[in-house]
C-alpha positions in Angstrom: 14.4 31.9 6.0 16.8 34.4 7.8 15.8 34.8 12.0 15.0 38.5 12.6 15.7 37.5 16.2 18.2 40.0 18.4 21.6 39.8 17.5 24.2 37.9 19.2 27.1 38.2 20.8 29.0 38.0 17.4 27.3 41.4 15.7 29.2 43.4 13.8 29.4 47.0 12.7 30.8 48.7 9.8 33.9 51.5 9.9 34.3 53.2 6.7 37.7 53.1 5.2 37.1 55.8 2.0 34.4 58.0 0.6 34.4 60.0 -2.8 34.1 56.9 -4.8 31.3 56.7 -8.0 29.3 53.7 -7.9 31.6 51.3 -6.6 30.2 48.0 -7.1 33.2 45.7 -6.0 36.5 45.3 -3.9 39.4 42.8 -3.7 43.4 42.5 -2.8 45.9 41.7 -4.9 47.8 38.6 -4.1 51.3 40.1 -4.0 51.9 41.3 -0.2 51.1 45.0 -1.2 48.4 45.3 1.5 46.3 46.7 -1.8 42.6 47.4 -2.0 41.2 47.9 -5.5 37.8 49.4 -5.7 36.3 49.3 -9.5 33.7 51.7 -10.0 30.5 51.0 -12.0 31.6 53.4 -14.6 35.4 51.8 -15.8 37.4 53.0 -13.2 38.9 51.2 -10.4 40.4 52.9 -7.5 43.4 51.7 -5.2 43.2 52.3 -1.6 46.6 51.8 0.9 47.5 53.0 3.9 43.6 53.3 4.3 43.9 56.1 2.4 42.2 56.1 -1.1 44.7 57.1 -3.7 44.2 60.2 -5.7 45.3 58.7 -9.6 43.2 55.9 -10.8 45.4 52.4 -10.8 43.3 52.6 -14.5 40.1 53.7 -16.4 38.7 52.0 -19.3 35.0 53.8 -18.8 35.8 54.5 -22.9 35.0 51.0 -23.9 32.0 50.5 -21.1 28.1 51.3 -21.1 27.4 52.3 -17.7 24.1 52.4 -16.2 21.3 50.6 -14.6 22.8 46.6 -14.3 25.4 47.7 -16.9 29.4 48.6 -16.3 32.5 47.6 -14.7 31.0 44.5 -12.9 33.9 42.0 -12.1 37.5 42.1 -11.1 39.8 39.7 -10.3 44.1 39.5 -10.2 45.4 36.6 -11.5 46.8 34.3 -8.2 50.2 34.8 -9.8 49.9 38.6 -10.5 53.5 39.6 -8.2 54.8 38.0 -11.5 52.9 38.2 -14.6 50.9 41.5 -13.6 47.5 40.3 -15.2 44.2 40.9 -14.2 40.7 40.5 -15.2 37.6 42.1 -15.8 34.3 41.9 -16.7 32.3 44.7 -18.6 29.7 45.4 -20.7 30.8 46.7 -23.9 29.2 49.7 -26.2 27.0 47.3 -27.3 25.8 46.2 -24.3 27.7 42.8 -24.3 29.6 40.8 -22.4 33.6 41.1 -22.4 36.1 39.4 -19.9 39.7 40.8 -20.8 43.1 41.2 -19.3 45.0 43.8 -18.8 48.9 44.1 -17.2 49.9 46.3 -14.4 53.0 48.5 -15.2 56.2 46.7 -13.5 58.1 50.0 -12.5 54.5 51.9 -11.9 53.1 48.9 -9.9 50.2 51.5 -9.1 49.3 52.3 -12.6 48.0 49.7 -15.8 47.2 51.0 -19.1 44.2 50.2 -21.1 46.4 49.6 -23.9 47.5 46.4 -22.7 43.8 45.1 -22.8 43.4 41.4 -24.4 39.8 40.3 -25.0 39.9 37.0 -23.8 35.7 35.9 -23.8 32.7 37.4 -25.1 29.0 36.8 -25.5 26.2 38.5 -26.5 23.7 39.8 -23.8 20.0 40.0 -25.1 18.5 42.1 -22.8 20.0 45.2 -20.4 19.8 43.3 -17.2 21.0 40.2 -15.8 24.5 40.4 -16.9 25.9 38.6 -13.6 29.3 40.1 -13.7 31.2 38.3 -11.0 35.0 37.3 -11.4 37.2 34.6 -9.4 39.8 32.4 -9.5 39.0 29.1 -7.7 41.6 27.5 -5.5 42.5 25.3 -8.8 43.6 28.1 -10.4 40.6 28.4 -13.0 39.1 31.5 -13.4 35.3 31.2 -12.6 32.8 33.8 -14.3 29.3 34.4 -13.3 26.5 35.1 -15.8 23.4 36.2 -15.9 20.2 34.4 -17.8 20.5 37.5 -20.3 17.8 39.3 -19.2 14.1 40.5 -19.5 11.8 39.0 -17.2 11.4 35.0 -15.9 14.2 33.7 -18.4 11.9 33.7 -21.6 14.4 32.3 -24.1 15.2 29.6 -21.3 18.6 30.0 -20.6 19.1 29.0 -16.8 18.1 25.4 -18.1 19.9 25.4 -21.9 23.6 23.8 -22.0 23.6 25.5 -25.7 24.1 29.2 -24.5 26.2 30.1 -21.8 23.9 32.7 -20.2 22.5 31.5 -16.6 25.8 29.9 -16.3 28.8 29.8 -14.1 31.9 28.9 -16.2 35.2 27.6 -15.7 38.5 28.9 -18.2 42.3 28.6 -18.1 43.5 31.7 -18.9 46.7 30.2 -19.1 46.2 27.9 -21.8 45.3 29.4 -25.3 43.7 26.2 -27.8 41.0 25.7 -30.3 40.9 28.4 -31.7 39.8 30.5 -28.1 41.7 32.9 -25.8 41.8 30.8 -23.3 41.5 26.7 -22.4 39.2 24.3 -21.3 39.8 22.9 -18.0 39.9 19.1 -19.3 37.6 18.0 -15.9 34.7 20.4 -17.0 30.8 19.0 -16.7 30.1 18.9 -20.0 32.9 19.2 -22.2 32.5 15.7 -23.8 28.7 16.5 -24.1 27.1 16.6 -27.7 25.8 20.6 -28.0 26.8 21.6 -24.6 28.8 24.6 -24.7 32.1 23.0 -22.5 33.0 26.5 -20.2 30.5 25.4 -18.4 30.7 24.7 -14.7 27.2 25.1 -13.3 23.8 26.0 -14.6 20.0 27.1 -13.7 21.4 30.7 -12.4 18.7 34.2 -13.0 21.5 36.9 -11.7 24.2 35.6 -9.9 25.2 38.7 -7.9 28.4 38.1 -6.6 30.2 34.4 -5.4 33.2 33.5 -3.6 35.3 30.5 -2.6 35.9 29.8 1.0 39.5 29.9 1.9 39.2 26.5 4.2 37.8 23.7 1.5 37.0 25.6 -1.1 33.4 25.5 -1.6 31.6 28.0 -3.5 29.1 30.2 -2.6 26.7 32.4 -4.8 24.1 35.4 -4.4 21.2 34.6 -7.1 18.6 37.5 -7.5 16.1 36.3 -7.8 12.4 37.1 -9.9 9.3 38.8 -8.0 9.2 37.3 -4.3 12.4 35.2 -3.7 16.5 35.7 -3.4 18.5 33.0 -2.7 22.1 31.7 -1.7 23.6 28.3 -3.5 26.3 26.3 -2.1 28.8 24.1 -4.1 31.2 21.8 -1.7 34.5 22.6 -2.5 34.9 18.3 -3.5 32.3 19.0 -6.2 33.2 17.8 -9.9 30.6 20.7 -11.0 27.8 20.0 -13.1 25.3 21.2 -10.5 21.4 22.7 -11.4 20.4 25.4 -9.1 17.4 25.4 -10.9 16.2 29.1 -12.4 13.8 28.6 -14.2 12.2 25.8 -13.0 12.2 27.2 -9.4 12.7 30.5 -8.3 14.7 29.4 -4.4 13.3 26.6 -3.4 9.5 27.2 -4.8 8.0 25.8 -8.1 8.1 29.0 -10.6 7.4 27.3 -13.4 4.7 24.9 -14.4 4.0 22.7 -11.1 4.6 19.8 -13.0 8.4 20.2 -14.1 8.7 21.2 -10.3 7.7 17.9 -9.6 9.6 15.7 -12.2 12.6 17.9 -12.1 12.5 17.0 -7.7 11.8 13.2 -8.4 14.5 13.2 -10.6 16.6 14.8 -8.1 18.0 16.8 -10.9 18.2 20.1 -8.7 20.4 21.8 -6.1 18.0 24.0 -3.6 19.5 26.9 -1.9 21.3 26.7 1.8 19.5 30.1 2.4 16.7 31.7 1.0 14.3 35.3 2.1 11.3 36.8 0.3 10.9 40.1 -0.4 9.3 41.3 3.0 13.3 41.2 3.7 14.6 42.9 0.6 14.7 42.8 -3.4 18.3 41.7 -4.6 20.3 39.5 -2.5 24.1 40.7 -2.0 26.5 37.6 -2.3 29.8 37.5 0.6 32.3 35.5 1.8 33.3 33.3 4.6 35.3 35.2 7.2 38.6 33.9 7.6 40.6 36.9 9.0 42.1 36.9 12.4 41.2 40.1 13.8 37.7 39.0 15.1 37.5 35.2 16.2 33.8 35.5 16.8 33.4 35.9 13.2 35.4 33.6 11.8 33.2 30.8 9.5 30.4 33.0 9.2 29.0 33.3 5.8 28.3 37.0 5.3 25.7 38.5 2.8 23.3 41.2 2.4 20.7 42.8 0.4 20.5 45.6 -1.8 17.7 47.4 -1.2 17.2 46.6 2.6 20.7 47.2 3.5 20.2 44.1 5.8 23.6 42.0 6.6 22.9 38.2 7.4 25.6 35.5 9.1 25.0 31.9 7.9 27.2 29.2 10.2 29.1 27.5 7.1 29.3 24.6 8.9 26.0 24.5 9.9 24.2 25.4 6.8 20.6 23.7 7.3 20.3 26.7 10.0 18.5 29.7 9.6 20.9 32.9 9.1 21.0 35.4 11.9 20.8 39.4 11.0 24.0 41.0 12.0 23.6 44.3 11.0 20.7 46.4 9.4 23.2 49.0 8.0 20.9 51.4 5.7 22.9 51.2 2.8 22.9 49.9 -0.9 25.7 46.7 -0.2 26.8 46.1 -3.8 29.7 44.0 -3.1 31.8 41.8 -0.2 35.6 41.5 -0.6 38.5 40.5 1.0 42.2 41.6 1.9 44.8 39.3 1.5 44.7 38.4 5.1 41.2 37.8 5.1 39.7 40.7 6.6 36.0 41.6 5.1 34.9 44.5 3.4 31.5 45.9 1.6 31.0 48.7 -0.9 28.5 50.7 -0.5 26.9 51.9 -4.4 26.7 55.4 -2.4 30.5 56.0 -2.8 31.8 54.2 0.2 33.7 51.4 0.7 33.9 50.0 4.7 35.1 47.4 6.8 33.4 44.5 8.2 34.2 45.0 12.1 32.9 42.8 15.4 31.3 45.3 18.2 
């Protein structure tokens, strides 16, 4: 459980970089030395700011292909680690119909702030049975695979079992080489995945037993993963994946909602003697909050008291937590209780922290 004990030394505060924006639900850099934030907007646009100024023209809007609304929209973005040459990003929206689509799309080379929609390639999609639980998240891992993180399709308590089913891949996190296009698919599969060589296993898959994973991020130093999972009726949770790990993990939805038995007391225990599951480093109930916020590991160099904090918040508390990522078996300290609706971490290139705010703000993670 997070310690509600005073602050340290190492609190934080949060200076706002832009207002105006709708519904921003995430922020990231592109990994060309532009000094470039991009801001996507719940609705299908995403926004560039520079300078710390927020740029007037959208860098693009594809709201015409998007439902927006409630756990619907624009929910992932991600530029590809090579994008100063190839141009190519990714995102990750629900479609008219309410499913799941990850495409690419190409910046313009002589407009480098400008990409048009008709450069879109459908690369993956999935049905979604349900409104909620779409996950939504988008990364590239430091192998150069792009990760995608997806809900258990919805409803309430997983009732078509997804977290736990290798046939589907709702409740998932996958794996995909979007530089590879084979079998038939718009993409590759990474040769070193779980379950490719499994009989009925879908093989994108990376990790399982997920309800809503609500953000995840790879630590610049070693790798390792780490993921927001919102949880059911009374507990929200953070996993951890060591950077060394050849994948294949069970974080356990819906057997357990955090680390407490949600469904039936005996597949708790068979599931723990078996040792089939991975608990979560951090965990809070919902006297703390209602959706849990994932972040990143700090790993800029403007604030040295910062740096290998794991940062993450909630949605509905507006509560900011630091976990030691080195020190993960301790209990997360509150840095900030900031009154806002945190609906996304990012990063600059250099490593310097920022949240959106689903208000129309984005702001930077600061040390007092």
């Amino acid at each position: 459980m997070p310690n509600d004990a005073a602050q340290s030394s190492s609190a934080i505060d949060l200076r706002e970089i832009a207002s105006g924006l709708t519904a921003p639900l995430g922020v990231t850099h592109s990994p060309d030395g532009s000094r470039r934030l991009f801001v996507s907007e719940q609705e299908g646009v995403i926004r560039i700011v520079k300078g710390g100024k927020l740029l007037p023209r959208p860098f693009i809007d594809i709201s015409d292909v998007i439902t927006s609304g409630g756990e619907r929209g624009l929910l992932g973005l991600s530029f590809h680690p090579a994008f100063g040459k190839n141009r190519r990003f990714y995102v990750n929206y629900t479609d008219l119909e309410g499913d799941s689509v990850i495409a690419e799309y190409k910046a313009s080379r002589r407009r480098p702030n400008r990409a048009s929609p008709s450069t879109a390639r459908e690369v993956l999609t999935f049905d979604q049975p349900y409104s909620n639980h779409n996950g939504g998240g988008l990364a590239f891992g430091p192998d150069g695979y792009l990760y995608i993180a997806v809900g258990d399709g919805g409803s309430g308590g997983d009732p078509q079992g997804n977290g736990q089913r290798k046939d589907t891949l709702l409740g998932k996190m996958l794996r995909i080489d979007v530089d590879d296009r084979s079998g038939g698919r718009q993409y590759g599969i990474p040769p070193d995945n779980p379950f490719v060589d499994e009989a009925g296993a879908q093989p994108e898959i990376w990790s399982y037993g997920l309800r809503n994973p609500w953000r995840f991020s790879f630590d610049r130093v070693g790798g390792a993963m780490w993921i927001g999972d919102v949880g059911q009726n009374e507990w929200e949770e953070v996993d951890f994946e060591p950077g060394s790990s050849p994948g294949g993990l069970n974080f356990g939805w819906n057997i357990k909602e955090g680390t407490h038995c949600y469904a039936s007391q005996t597949d708790c225990e068979v599931a723990d003697r078996a040792g089939d599951l991975t608990d979560p480093v951090e965990e809070y109930n919902h006297e703390l909050g209602c959706s849990v916020t994932g972040g990143h590991v700090y790993r800029g160099r403007r604030f040295s008291g910062l740096r290998g904090l794991y940062f993450f918040a909630d949605y509905c508390s507006g509560t900011i937590w630091a976990l030691d990522s080195d020190e993960r078996l301790q209990a997360s300290e509150v840095k900030l209780e900031s009154g806002l609706s945190i609906s996304s971490f990012g990063e600059s290139q250099s490593g310097e922290l920022f949240v959106t705010d689903h208000g129309g703000k984005l702001l930077q993670v600061v040390a007092k």
